[in-house]
C-alpha positions in Angstrom: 75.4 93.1 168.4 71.6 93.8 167.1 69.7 96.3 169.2 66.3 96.8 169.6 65.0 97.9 166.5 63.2 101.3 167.5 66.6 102.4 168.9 68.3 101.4 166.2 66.0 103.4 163.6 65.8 106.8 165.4 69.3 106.6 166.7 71.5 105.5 164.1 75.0 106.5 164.2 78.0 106.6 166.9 80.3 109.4 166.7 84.0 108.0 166.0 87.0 109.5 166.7 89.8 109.6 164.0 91.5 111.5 161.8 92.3 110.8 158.6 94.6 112.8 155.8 93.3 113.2 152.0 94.3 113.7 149.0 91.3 115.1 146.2 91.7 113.4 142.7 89.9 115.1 140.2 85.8 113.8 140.1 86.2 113.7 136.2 90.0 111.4 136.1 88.1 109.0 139.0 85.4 108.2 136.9 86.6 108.9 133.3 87.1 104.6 133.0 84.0 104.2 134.9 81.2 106.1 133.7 80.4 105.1 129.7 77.2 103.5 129.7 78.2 99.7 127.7 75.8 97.9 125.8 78.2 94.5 126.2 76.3 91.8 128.2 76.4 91.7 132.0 79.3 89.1 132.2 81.9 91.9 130.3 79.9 94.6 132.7 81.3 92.9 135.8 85.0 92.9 134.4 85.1 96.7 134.6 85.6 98.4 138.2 83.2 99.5 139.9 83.0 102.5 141.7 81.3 103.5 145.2 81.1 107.1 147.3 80.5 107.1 150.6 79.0 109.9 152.0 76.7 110.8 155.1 74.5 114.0 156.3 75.9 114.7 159.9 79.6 115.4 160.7 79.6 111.8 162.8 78.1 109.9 159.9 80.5 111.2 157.3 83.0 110.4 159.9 81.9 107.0 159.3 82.3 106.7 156.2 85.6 107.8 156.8 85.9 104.7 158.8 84.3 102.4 156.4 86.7 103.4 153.9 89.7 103.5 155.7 89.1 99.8 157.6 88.0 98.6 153.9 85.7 96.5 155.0 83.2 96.5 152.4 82.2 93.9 150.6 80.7 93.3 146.5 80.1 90.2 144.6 82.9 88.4 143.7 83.6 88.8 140.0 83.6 92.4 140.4 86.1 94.6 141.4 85.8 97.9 143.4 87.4 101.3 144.2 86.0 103.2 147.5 85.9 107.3 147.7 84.5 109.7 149.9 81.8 112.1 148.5 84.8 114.8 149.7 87.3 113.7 147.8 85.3 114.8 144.9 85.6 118.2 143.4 83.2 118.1 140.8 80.8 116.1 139.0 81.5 115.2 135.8 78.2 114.1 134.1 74.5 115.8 134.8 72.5 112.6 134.8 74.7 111.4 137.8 72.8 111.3 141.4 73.6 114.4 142.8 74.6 113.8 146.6 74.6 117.2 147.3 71.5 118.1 146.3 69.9 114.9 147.8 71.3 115.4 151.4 70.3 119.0 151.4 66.5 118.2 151.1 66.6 115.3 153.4 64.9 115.9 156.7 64.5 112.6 158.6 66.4 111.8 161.7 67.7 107.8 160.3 66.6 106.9 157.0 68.7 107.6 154.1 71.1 109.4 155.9 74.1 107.4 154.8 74.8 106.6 151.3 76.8 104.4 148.9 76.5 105.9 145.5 78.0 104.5 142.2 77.2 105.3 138.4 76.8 101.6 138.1 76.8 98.5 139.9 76.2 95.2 139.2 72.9 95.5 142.2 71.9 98.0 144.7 70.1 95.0 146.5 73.1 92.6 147.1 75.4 96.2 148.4 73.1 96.4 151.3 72.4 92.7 151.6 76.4 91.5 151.9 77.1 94.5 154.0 74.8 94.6 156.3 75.8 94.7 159.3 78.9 96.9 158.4 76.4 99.4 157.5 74.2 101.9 160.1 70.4 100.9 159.8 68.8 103.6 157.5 71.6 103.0 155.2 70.5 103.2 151.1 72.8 103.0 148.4 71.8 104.0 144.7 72.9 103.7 142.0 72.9 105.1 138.3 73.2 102.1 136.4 72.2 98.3 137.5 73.7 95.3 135.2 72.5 92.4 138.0 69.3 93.7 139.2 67.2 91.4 141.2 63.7 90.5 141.5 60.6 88.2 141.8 61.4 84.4 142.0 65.4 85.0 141.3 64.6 87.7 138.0 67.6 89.7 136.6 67.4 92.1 134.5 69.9 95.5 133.6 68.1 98.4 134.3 69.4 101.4 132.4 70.0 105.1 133.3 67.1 107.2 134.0 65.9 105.0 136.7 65.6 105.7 140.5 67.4 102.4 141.9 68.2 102.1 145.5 68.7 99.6 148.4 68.4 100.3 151.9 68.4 98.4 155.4 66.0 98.3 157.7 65.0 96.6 161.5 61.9 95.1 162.6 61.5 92.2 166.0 57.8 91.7 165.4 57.7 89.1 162.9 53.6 89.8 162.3 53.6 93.2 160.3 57.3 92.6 158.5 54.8 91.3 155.1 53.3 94.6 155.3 56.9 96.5 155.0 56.7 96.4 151.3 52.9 97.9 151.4 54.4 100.6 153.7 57.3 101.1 150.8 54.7 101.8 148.3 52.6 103.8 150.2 55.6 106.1 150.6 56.3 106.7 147.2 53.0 107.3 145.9 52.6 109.6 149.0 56.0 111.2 148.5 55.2 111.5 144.4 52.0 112.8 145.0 53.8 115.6 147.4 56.0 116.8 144.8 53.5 117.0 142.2 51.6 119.7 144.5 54.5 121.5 146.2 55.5 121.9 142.1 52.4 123.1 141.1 52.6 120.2 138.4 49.7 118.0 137.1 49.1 115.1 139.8 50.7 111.7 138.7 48.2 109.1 139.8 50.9 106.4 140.4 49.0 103.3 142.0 50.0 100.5 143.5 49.6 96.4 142.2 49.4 94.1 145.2 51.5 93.4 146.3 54.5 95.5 145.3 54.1 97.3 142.0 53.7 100.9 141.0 51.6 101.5 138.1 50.5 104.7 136.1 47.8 104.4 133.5 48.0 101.1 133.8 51.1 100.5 132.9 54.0 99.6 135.2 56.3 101.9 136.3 58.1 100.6 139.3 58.8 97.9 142.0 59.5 97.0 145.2 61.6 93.8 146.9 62.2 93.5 150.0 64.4 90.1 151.4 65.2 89.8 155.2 66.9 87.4 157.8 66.2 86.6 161.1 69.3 86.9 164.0 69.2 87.2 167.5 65.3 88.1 167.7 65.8 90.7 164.8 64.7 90.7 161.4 67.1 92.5 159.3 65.4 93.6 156.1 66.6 95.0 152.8 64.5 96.9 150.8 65.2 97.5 147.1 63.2 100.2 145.0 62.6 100.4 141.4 61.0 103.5 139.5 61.0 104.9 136.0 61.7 108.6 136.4 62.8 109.2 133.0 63.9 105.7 131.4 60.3 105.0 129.2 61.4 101.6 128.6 60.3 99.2 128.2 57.0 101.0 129.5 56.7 104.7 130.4 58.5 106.8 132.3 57.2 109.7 135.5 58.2 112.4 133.5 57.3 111.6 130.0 53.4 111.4 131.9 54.6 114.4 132.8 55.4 115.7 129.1 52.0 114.3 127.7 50.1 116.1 130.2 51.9 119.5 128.9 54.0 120.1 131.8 57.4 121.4 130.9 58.5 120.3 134.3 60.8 117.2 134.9 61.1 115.5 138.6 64.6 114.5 139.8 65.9 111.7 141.5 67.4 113.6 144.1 63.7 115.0 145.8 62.3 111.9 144.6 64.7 109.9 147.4 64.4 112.4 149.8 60.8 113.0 149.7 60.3 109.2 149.8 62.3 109.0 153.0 60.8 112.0 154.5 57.3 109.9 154.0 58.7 106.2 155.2 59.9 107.6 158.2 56.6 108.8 159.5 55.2 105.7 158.3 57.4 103.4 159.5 57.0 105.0 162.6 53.0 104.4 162.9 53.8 100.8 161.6 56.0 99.8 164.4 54.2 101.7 167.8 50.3 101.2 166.1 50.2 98.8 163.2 49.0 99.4 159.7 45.6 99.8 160.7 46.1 103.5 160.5 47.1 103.4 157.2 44.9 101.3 155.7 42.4 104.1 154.7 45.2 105.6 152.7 46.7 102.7 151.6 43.1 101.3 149.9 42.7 104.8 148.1 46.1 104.0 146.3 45.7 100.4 145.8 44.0 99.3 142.1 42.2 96.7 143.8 38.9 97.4 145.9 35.8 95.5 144.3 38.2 93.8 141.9 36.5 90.3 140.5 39.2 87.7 140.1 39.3 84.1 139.3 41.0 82.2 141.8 42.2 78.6 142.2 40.3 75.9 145.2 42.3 72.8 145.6 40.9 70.1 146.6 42.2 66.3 147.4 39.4 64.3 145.4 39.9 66.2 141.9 43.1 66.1 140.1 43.4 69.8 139.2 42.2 72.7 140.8 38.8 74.5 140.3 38.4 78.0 139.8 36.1 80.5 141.3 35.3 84.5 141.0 35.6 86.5 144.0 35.7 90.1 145.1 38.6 91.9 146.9 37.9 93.7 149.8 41.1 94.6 151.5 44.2 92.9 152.9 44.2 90.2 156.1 45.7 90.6 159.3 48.7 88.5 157.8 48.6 90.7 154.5 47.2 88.4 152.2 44.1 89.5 150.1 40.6 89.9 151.3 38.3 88.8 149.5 34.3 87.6 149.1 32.8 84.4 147.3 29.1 85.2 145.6 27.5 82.9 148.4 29.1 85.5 150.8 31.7 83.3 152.3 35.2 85.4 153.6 38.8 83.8 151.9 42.0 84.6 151.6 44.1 84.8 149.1 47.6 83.8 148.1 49.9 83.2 144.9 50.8 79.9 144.1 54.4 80.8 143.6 54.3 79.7 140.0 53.1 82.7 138.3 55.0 85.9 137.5 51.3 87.7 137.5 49.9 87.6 141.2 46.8 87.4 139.9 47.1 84.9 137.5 47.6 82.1 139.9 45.7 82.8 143.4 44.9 80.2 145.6 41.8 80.9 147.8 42.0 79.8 151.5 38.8 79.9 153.5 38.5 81.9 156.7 36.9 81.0 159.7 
């Protein structure tokens, strides 16, 4: 059933032959129950239905979706209940600050990323859509959404993550277990890189968005986004699900893209929609030098984006004959081969670093491992 995963990436989508009849309900009536932003608690979220549009870029992928829609095979958590619609079906959009399809697919130029999506102006997690449909969906496949009531993170985390966030899920194949750690640096890589490209195809102030090993995205030190990526293992394949996180224009509870964007006296706001596509554009290529050369190549880049070269931190040793832990300063050089931290001890002896697993903070609880 799994394929081998450079196939699978570049060559996404079978053509299917059906034909299907319509009818086109008005955008507004479909989501006139649907849209209102609550501020009840997650538990009376997940009583109202949710929503999902299917849509694709090519002919065969929208016929897909078609497909999908028609065989009803999708799947959400169970407390929730669902309606499925194609993006045609539409006829207009009812509110602005909706994900804009069009717009999105229109500026999307890779050949299997992002090229089928699941949209909704709220779901209870963009990460658990891809994740219990997974292999219902085409690798490439993202879904975003508006609104998020059951977000996930870190260690099991939920949170509800408001509008004016840029939330998505997508899926992702990988067969050499030894660079899928670095996935998430290659996710963060793309969307400073794709960021950074809009700024200067805008002619806008440059947003220095940096990331936090080892999958934050911070600007002026403050957080303003995240990665999480989860994966299985199947028949050789690791099937991965990558979930992103960014403040575009939601400031809480720390800043947003565009309100940088205001302080720096730029009248100019970024969107979502070239946001996604632009990110795409960027993991693509990068994905691509990832699976045929490694991330050696990008390590150059990646370092110049990273907060952390010549960082002193205190790290944990543990040792058999003491009861607790001692700590020690060290200096950050760069990542392992494994993807771990880098680091050097004042006496000049080579470590690595991981977190304990307790600490929310990465750096608040790293273990130091010595290297040969």
């Amino acid at each position: 059933m799994l394929v081998n995963t450079l196939r699978t990436s570049f060559h996404c989508f079978l053509s299917l032959h059906h034909s299907f009849s319509f009818t086109r309900p008005s955008y507004s009536n479909i989501f006139s129950r649907s849209l209102s932003v609550a501020t009840a608690s997650a538990n009376m979220e997940s009583q109202r239905p949710v929503v999902l549009v299917l849509s694709g870029k090519s002919e065969s992928e929208k016929e897909f979706a078609r497909s999908l829609k028609e065989n009803s095979t999708l799947k959400i958590t169970d407390d929730v209940k669902f309606q499925t619609y194609l993006h045609s079906e539409m006829e207009t959009q009812s509110e602005k600050d909706e994900f804009n399809i069009d717009t999105y697919m229109n500026s999307l130029e890779t050949k299997c990323f992002g090229r089928f999506i699941l949209w909704s102006p709220r779901l209870p997690s963009t990460q658990d859509i891809v994740s219990l449909n997974f292999f219902q969906l085409p690798i490439g496949s993202v879904c975003i959404a508006d609104l998020q009531f059951k977000g996930r993170g870190r260690s099991q985390n939920t949170w509800e993550s408001p509008k004016g966030s840029l939330l998505l899920s997508f899926t992702m194949q990988m067969e050499n277990g030894h660079v899928v750690p670095l996935v998430q640096y290659v996710v963060c890589l793309a969307m400073t890189e794709a960021i950074k490209n809009l700024s200067i195809r805008n002619g806008i102030p440059l947003l220095d968005v940096r990331i936090k090993w080892p999958n934050d995205l911070y600007l002026n030190g403050l957080k303003v986004g995240g990665i999480l990526c989860g994966s299985t293992y199947q028949s050789k394949i690791f099937n991965i699900s990558v979930g992103v996180g960014l403040n575009v224009d939601n400031d809480k509870p720390t800043t947003s893209l565009n309100s940088e964007l205001q302080k720096l006296n730029s009248d100019y706001k970024l969107q979502r929609e070239d946001i996604t596509s632009t990110f795409f554009d960027k993991f693509e290529h990068f994905f691509h030098i990832l699976i045929h050369q490694g991330f050696q190549p990008l390590k150059e880049l990646y370092y110049k984006t990273w907060l952390h070269s010549g960082q002193r931190v205190i790290v944990q040793e543990k040792n058999q004959e003491q009861d607790s832990p001692t700590e020690n300063v060290v200096t950050v050089q760069g990542l392992t081969s494994s993807g771990y931290l880098l680091a050097i001890a004042d006496n000049g002896e080579r470590c690595e670093l991981h977190p304990d697993g307790n600490s929310f903070d990465f750096f608040k609880g790293l273990v130091r491992s010595k290297l040969a």
